[in-house]
OpenMM code with the backbone's topology and positions (N, CA, C; nanometers):
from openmm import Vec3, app, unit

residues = "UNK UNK UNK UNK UNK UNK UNK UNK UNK UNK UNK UNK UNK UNK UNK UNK UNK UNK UNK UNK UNK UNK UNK UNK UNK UNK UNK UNK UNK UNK UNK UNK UNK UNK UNK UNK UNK UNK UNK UNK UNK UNK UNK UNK UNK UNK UNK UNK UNK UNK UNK UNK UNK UNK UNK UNK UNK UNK UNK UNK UNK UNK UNK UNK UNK UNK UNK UNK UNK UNK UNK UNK UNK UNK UNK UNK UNK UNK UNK UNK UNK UNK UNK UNK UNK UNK UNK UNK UNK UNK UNK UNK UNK UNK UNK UNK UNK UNK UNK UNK".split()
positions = [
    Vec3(2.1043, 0.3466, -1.2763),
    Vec3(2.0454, 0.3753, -1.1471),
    Vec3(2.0427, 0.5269, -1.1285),
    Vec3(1.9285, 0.5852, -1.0512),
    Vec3(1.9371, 0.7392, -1.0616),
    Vec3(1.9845, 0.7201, -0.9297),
    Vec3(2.0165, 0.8659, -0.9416),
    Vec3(2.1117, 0.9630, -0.7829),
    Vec3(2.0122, 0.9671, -0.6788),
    Vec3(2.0469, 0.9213, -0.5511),
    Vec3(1.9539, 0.9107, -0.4365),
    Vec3(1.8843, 1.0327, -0.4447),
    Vec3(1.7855, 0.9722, -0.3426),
    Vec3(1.6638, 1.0684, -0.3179),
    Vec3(1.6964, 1.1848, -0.1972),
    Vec3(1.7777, 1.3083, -0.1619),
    Vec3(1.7997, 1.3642, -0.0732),
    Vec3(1.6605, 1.4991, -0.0047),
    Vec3(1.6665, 1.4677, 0.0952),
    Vec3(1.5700, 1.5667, 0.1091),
    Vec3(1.5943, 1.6032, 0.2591),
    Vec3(1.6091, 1.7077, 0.3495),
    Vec3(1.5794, 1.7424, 0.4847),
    Vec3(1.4782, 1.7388, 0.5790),
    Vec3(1.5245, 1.6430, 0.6923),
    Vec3(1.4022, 1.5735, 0.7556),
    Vec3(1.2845, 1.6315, 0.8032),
    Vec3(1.3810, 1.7752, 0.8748),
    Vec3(1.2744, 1.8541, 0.9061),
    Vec3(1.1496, 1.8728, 0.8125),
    Vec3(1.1637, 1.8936, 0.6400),
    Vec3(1.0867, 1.9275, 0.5472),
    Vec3(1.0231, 1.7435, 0.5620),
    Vec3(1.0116, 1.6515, 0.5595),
    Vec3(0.9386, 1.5270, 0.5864),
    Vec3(0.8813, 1.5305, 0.7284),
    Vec3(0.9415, 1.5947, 0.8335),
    Vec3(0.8118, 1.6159, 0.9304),
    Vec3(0.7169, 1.7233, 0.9022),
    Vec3(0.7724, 1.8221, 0.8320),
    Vec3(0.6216, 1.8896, 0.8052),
    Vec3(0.5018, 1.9058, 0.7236),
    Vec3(0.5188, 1.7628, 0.6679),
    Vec3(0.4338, 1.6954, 0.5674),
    Vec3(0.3156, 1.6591, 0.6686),
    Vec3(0.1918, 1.7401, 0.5890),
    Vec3(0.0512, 1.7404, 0.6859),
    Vec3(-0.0145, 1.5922, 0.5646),
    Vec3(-0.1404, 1.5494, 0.6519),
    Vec3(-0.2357, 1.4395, 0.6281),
    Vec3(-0.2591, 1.4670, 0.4876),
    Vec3(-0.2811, 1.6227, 0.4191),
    Vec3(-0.3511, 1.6347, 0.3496),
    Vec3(-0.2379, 1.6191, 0.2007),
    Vec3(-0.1092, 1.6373, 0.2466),
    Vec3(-0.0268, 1.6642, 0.1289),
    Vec3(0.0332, 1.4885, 0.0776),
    Vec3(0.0176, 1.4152, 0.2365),
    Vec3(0.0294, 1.2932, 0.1965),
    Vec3(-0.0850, 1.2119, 0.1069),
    Vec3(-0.2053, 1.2227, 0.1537),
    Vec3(-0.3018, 1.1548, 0.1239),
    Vec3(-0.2866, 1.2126, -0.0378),
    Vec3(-0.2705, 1.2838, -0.0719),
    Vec3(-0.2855, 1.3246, -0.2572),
    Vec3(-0.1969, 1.2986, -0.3149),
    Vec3(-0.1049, 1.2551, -0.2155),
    Vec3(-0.0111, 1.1590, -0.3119),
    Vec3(-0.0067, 1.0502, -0.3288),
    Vec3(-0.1027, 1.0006, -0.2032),
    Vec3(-0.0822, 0.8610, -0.2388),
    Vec3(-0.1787, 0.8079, -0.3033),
    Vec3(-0.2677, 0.9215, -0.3122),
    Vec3(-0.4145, 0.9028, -0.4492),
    Vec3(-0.3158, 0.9363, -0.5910),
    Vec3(-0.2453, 1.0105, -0.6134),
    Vec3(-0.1658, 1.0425, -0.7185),
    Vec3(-0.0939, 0.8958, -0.7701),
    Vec3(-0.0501, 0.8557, -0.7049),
    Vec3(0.0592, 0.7812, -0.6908),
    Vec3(-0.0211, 0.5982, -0.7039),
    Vec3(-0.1953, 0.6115, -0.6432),
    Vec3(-0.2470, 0.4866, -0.6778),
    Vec3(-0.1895, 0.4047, -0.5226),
    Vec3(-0.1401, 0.4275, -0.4251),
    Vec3(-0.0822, 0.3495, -0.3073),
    Vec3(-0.1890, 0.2469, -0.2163),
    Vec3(-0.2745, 0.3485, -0.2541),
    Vec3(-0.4046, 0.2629, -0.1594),
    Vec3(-0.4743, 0.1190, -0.2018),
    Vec3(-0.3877, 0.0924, -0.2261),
    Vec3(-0.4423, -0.0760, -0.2742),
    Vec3(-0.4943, -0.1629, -0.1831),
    Vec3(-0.5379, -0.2809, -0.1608),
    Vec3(-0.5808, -0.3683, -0.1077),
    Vec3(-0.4546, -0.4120, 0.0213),
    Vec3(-0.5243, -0.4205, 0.1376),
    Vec3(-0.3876, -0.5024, 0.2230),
    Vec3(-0.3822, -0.6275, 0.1590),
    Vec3(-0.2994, -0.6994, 0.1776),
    Vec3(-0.2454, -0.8349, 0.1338),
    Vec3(-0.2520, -0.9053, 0.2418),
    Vec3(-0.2798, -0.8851, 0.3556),
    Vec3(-0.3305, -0.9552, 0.4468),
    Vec3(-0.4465, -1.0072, 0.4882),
    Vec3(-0.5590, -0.8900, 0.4344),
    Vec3(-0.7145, -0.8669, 0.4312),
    Vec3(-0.7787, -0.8818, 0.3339),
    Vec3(-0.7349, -0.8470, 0.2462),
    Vec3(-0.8095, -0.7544, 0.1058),
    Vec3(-0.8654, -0.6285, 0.1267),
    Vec3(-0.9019, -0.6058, 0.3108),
    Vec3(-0.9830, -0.4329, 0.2991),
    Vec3(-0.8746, -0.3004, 0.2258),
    Vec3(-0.9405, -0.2480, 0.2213),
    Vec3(-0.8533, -0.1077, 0.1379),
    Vec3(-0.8671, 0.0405, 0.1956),
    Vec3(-0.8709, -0.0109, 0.3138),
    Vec3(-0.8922, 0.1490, 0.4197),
    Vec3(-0.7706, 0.1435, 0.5157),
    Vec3(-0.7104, 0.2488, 0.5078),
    Vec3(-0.5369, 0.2534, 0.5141),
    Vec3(-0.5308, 0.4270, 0.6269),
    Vec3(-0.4701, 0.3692, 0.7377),
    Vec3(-0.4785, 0.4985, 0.8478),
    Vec3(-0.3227, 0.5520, 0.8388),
    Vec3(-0.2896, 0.6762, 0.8580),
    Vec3(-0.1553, 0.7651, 0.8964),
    Vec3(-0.1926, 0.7523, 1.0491),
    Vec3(-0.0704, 0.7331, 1.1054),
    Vec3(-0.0946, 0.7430, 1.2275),
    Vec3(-0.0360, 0.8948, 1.2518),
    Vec3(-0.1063, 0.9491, 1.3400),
    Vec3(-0.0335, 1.0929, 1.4086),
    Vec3(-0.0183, 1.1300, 1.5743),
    Vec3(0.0177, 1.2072, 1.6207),
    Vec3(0.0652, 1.2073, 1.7597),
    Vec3(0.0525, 1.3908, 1.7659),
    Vec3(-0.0235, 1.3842, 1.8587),
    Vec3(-0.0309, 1.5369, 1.8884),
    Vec3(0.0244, 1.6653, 1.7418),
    Vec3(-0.1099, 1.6289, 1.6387),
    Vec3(-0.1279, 1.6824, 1.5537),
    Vec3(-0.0072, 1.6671, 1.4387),
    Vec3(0.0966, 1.5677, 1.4398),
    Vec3(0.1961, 1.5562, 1.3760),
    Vec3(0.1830, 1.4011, 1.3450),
    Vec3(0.1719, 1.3587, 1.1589),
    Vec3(0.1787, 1.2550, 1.1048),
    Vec3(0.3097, 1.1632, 1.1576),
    Vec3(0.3016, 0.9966, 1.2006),
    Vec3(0.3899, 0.9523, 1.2803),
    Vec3(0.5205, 0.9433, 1.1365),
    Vec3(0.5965, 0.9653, 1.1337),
    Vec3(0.7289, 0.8644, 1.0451),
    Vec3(0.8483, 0.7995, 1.2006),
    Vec3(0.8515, 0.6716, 1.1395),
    Vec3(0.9450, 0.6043, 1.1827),
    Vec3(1.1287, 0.5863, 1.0645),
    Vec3(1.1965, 0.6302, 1.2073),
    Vec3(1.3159, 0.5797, 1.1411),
    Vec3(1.4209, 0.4912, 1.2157),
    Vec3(1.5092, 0.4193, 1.1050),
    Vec3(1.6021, 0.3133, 1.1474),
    Vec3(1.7314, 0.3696, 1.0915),
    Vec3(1.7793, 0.3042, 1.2059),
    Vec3(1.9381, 0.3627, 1.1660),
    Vec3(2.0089, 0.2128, 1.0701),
    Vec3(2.0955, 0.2827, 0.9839),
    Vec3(2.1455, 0.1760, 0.9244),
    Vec3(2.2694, 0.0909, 0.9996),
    Vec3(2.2858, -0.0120, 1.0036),
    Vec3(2.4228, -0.1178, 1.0740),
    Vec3(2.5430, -0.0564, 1.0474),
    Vec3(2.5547, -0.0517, 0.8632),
    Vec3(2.6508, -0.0010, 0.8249),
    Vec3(2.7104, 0.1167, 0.8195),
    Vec3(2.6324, 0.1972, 0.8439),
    Vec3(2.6953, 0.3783, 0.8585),
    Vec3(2.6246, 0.3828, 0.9671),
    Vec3(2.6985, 0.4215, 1.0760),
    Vec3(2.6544, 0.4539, 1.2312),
    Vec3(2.5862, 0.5929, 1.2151),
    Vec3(2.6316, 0.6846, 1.1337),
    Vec3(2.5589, 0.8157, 1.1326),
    Vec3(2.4188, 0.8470, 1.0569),
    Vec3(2.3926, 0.7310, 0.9807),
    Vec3(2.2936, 0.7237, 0.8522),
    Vec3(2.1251, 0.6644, 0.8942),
    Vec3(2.0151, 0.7172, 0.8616),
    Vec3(1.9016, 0.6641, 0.8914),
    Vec3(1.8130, 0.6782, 0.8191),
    Vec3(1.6955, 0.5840, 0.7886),
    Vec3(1.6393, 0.5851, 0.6578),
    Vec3(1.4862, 0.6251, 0.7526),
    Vec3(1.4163, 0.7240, 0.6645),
    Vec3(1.2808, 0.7405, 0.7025),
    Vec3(1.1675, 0.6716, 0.6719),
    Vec3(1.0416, 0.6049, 0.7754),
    Vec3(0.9768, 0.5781, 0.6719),
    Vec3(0.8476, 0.6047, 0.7010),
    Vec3(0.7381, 0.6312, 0.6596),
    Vec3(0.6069, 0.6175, 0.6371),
    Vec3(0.4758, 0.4805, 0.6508),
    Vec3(0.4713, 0.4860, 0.7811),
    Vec3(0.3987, 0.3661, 0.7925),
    Vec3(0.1888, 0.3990, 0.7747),
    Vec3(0.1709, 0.3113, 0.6837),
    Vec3(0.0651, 0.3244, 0.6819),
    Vec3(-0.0844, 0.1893, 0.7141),
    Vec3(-0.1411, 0.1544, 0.7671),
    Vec3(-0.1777, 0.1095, 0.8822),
    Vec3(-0.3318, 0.0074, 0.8393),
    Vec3(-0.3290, -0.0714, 0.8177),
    Vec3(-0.4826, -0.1010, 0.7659),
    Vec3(-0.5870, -0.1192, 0.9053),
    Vec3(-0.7078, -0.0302, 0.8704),
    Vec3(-0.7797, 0.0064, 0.9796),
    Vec3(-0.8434, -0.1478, 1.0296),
    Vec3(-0.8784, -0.2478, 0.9005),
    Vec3(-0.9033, -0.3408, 0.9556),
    Vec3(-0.8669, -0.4519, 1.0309),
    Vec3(-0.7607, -0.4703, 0.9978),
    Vec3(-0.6522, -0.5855, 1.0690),
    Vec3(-0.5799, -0.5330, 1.1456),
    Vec3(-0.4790, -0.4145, 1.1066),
    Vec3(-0.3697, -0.3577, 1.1218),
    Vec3(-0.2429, -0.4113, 1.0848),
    Vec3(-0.2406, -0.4498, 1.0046),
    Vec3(-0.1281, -0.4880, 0.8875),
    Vec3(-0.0560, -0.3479, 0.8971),
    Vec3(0.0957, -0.3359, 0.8612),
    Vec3(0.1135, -0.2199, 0.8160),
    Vec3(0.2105, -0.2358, 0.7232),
    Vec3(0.2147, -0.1150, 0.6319),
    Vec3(0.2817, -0.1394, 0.5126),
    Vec3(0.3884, 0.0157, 0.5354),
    Vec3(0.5207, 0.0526, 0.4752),
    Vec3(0.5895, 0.1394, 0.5022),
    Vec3(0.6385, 0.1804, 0.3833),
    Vec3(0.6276, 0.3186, 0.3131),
    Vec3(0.6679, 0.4175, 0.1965),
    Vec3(0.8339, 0.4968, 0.2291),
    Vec3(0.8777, 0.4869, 0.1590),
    Vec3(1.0114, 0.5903, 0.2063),
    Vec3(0.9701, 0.6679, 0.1750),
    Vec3(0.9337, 0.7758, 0.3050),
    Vec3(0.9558, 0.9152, 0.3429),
    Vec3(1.0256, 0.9761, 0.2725),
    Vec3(1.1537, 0.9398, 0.2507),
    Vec3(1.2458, 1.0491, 0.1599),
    Vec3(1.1536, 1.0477, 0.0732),
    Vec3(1.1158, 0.9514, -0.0179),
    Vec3(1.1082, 0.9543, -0.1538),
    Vec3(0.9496, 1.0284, -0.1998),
    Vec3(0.8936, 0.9460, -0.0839),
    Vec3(0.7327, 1.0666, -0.1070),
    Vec3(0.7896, 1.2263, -0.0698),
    Vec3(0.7928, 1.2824, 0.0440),
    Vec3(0.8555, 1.3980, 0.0239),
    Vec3(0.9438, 1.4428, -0.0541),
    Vec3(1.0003, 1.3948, -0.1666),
    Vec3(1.0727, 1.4668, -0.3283),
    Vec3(0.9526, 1.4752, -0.3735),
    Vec3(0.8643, 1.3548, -0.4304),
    Vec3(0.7856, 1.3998, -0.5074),
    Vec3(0.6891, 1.4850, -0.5001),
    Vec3(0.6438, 1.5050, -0.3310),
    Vec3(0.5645, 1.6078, -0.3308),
    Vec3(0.5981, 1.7692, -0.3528),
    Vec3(0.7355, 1.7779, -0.3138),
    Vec3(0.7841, 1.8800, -0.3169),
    Vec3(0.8058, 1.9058, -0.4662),
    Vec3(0.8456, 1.8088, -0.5385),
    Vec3(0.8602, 1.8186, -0.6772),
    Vec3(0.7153, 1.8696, -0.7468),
    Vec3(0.6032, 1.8172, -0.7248),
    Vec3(0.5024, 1.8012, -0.7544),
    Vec3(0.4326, 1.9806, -0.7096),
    Vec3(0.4506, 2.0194, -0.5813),
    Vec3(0.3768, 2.1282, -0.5736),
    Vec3(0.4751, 2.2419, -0.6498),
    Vec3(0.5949, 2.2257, -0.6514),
    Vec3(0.7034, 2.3411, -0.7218),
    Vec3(0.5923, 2.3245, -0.8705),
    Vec3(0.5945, 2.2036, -0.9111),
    Vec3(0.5499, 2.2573, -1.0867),
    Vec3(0.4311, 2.2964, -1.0803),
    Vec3(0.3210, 2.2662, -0.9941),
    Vec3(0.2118, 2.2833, -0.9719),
    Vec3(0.1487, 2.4470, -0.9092),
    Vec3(0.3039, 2.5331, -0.8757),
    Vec3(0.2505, 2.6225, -0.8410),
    Vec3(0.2096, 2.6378, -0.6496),
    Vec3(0.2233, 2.5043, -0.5956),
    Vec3(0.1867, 2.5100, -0.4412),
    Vec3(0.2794, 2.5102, -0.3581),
    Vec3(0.4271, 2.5294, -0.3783),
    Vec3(0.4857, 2.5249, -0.2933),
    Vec3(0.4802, 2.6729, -0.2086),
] * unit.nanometer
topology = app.Topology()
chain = topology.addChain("A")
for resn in residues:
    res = topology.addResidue(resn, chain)
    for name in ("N", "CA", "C"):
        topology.addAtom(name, app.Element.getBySymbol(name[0]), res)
């Protein structure tokens, strides 16, 4: 098993539309809902800031997991990415790439 995914939240809220969406073209995410079959998938945002939802865990009162909900325009199914884990790779991804 690899070593969790750590990353600072603040750096996952300042993940814009544009750094998500190329990852999740990178990454192949945009698949079919399983509810629909359509394949047109919305970020929700709130006064210019992409939404992430988080839950606190039962077991560690101090601990909360981020996540990334992404939204099918047709039904509205929604499906949810861990935040942590897309924000490593993007961050991982623009460091080798030169964009950070």
């Amino acid at each position: 098993m690899s070593e969790p995914t750590k990353v600072d939240p603040s750096y996952i809220k300042s993940l814009t539309a544009d750094q998500i969406n190329q990852y999740l073209q990178r990454k192949d995410c945009e698949r079919p809902c399983e509810a629909c079959g359509h394949s047109d998938w919305l970020l929700d945002a709130w006064k210019g800031h992409i939404v992430f939802l988080s839950s606190n865990l039962p077991y560690i009162t101090e601990a909360f997991m981020i996540t990334l909900p992404l939204t099918c325009s047709f039904c509205g199914n929604m499906r949810q990415l861990n935040a942590t884990r897309v924000a490593r790779d993007i961050k991982d991804w623009e460091a080798e790439h030169g964009q950070e």
